[in-house]
C-alpha positions in Angstrom: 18.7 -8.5 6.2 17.2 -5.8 8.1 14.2 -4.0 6.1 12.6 -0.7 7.7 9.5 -0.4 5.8 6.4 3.0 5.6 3.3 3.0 4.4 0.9 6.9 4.4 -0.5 6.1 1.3 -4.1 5.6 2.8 -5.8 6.7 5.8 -4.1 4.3 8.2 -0.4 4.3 7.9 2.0 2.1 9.6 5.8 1.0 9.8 7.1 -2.0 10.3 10.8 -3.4 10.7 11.7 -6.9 9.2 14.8 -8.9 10.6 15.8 -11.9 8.0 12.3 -14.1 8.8 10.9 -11.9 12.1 8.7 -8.6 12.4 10.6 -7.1 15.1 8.2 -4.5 15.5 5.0 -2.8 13.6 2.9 0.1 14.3 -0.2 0.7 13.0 -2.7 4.6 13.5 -5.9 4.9 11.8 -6.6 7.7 13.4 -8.0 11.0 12.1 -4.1 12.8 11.9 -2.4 13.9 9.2 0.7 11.4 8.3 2.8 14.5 8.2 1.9 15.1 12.0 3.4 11.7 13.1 5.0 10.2 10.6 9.1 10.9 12.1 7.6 10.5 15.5 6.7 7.4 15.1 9.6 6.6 12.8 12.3 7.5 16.0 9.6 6.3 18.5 10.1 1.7 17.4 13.3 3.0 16.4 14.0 3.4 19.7 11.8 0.9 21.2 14.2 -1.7 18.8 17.1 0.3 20.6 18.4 1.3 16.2 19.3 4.0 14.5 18.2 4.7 10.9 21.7 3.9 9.5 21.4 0.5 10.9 19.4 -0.5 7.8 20.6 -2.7 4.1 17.4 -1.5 2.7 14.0 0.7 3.2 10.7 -0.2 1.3 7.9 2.2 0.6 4.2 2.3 -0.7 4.5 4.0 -3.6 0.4 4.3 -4.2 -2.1 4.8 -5.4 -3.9 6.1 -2.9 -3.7 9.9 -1.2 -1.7 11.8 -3.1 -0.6 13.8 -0.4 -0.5 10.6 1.9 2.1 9.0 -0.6 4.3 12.1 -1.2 4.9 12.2 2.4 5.9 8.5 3.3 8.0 8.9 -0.1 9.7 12.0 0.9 10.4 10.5 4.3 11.5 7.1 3.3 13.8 8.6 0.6 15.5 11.3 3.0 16.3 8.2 5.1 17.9 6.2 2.3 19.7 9.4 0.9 21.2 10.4 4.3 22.5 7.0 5.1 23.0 6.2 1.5 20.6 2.9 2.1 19.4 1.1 -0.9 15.3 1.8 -1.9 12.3 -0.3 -3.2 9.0 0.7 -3.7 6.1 -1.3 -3.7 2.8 -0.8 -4.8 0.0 -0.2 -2.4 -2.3 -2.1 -3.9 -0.5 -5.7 -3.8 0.3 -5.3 -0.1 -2.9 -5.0 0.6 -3.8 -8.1 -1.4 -0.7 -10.2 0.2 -2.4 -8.9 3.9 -5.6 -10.7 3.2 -4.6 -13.0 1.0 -6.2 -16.5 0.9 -5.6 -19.7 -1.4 -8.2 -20.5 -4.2 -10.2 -17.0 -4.7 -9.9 -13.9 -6.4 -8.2 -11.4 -4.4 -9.4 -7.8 -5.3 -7.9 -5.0 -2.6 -10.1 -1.8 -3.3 -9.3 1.6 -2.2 -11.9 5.0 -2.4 -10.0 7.0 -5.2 -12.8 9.6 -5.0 -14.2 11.5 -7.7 -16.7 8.3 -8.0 -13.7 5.8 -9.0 -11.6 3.1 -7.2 -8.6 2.4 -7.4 -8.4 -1.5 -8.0 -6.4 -5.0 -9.2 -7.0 -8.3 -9.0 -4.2 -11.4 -7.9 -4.1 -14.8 -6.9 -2.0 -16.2 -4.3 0.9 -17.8 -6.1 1.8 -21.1 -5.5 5.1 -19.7 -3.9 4.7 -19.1 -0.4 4.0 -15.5 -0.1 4.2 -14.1 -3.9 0.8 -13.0 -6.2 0.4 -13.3 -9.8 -1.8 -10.5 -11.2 -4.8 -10.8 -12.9 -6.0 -7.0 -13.5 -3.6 -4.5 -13.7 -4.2 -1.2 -11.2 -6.9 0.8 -12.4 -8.8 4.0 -12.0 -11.9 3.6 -12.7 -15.7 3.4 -11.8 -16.5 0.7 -9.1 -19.5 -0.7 -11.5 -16.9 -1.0 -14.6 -14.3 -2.7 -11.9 -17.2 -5.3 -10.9 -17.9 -6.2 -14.4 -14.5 -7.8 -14.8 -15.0 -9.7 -11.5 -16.6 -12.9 -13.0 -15.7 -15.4 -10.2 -15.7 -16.1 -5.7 -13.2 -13.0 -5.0 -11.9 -11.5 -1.4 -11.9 -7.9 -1.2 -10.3 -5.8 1.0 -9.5 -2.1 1.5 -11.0 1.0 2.3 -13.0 0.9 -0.9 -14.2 -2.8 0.1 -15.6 -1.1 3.4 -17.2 2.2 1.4 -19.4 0.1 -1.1 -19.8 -3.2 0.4 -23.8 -2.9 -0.4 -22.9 -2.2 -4.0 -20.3 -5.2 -4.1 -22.5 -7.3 -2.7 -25.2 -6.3 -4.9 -23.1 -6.7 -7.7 -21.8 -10.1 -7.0 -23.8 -11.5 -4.7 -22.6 -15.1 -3.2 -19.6 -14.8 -5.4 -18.2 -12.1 -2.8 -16.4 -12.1 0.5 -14.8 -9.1 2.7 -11.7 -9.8 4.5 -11.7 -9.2 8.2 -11.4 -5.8 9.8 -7.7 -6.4 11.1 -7.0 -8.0 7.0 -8.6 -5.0 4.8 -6.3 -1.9 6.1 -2.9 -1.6 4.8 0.4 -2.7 6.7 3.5 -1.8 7.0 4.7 -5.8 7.3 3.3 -6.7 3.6 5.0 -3.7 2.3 8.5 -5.0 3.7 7.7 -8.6 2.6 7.1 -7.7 -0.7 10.1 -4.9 -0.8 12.3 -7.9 0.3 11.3 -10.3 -2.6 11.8 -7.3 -4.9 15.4 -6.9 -3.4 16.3 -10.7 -4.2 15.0 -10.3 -7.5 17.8 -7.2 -7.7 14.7 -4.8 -8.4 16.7 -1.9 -6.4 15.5 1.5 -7.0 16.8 4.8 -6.5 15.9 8.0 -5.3 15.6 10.1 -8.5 13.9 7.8 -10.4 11.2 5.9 -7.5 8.5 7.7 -8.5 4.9 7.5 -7.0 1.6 5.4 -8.4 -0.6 7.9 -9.4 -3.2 6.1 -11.8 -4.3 9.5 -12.7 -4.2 13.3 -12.1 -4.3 15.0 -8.8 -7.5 16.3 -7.9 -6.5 19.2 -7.0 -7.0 22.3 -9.5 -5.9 25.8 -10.0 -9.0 28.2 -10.3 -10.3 29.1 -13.8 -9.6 32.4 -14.7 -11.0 32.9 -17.9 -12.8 36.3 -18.1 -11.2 37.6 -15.5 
């Protein structure tokens, strides 16, 4: 099975293309760029470093959120204009548990962390199953104030993410010796988590489809119209 997977739902965005057990390729910006400005450039650009075309696909896996809202409309939109054009079967995954399966280590908490703004994270917790590469989750996503996250954290945990990186004095303040950070190249997204998990989700028949893959909000958009009361 050949899985082309996307992930824009944070900062750093990356694809990645799994063949049966092998990451033929993966790239990975965190640069200061909007996804929109690259993301189908770098889509054709390993496409044609792997010498494929985008029919050449059984299945495309996305990162559904949360994280930007604008940042997981586009690597939706892209990933289900692919599937739709070369009528290629669809799986979302949540951002979140990729980034918990890309640090993930044996006999702690694992609690990936992302900056949701508006004072609030965007968190979970797992634990490493006992099945090579699958999670079990302890806390289901979440919106919600870092503090009221870290009260529910009541044992050794690994966190990772952007959030992880924003508020590591308050972590650590919080938790003390009961907390670790995963390495720099283990707290950003990737695109190779995202198609692992999208290819257990296939075997398990979880298939989506493009009407009704929708994206992992956790709550509103921050955006809002102006108030025109009065006027």
């Amino acid at each position: 099975m050949r899985i082309l997977a996307i992930d824009t739902s944070t900062d750093c965005g990356g694809i990645a293309i799994l063949e049966e057990e092998s990451v033929l390729a993966a790239l990975t910006l965190n640069l200061r760029k909007t996804h929109s400005q690259r993301l189908m450039r770098d889509v054709d650009f390993l496409l044609g470093e792997c010498g494929l075309k985008a029919r050449d696909f059984d299945a495309i896996a996305v990162a559904c959120g949360p994280g930007s809202f604008t940042g997981v409309r586009i690597g939706m939109a892209c990933a289900k204009g692919l599937a739709f054009a070369n009528n290629t079967p669809i799986v979302g995954v949540s951002t979140l548990e990729a980034l918990a399966l890309h640090s993930a280590e044996r006999g702690i908490l694992l609690c990936p962390v992302l900056d949701a703004r508006r004072s609030e994270i965007f968190g979970a917790a797992y634990r490493l199953s006992e099945e090579a590469g699958k999670l079990n989750e302890v806390l289901a996503e979440r919106a919600e104030p870092l503090e009221k996250f870290l009260n529910q954290i009541t044992e050794p945990a690994l966190f990772s993410g952007d959030g992880a990186i924003k508020f590591a004095d308050a972590i650590k303040a919080r938790l003390g010796a009961n907390v670790r950070f995963a390495m720099p190249g283990r707290s950003l997204p990737s695109a190779v988590t995202v198609a692992l998990l999208g290819r257990e989700k296939l075997a398990r028949g979880e298939i989506g489809d493009i009407e009704s893959l929708i994206p992992i909000y956790l709550r509103e958009h921050d955006a809002r119209l102006p108030d025109t009361k009065g006027t």
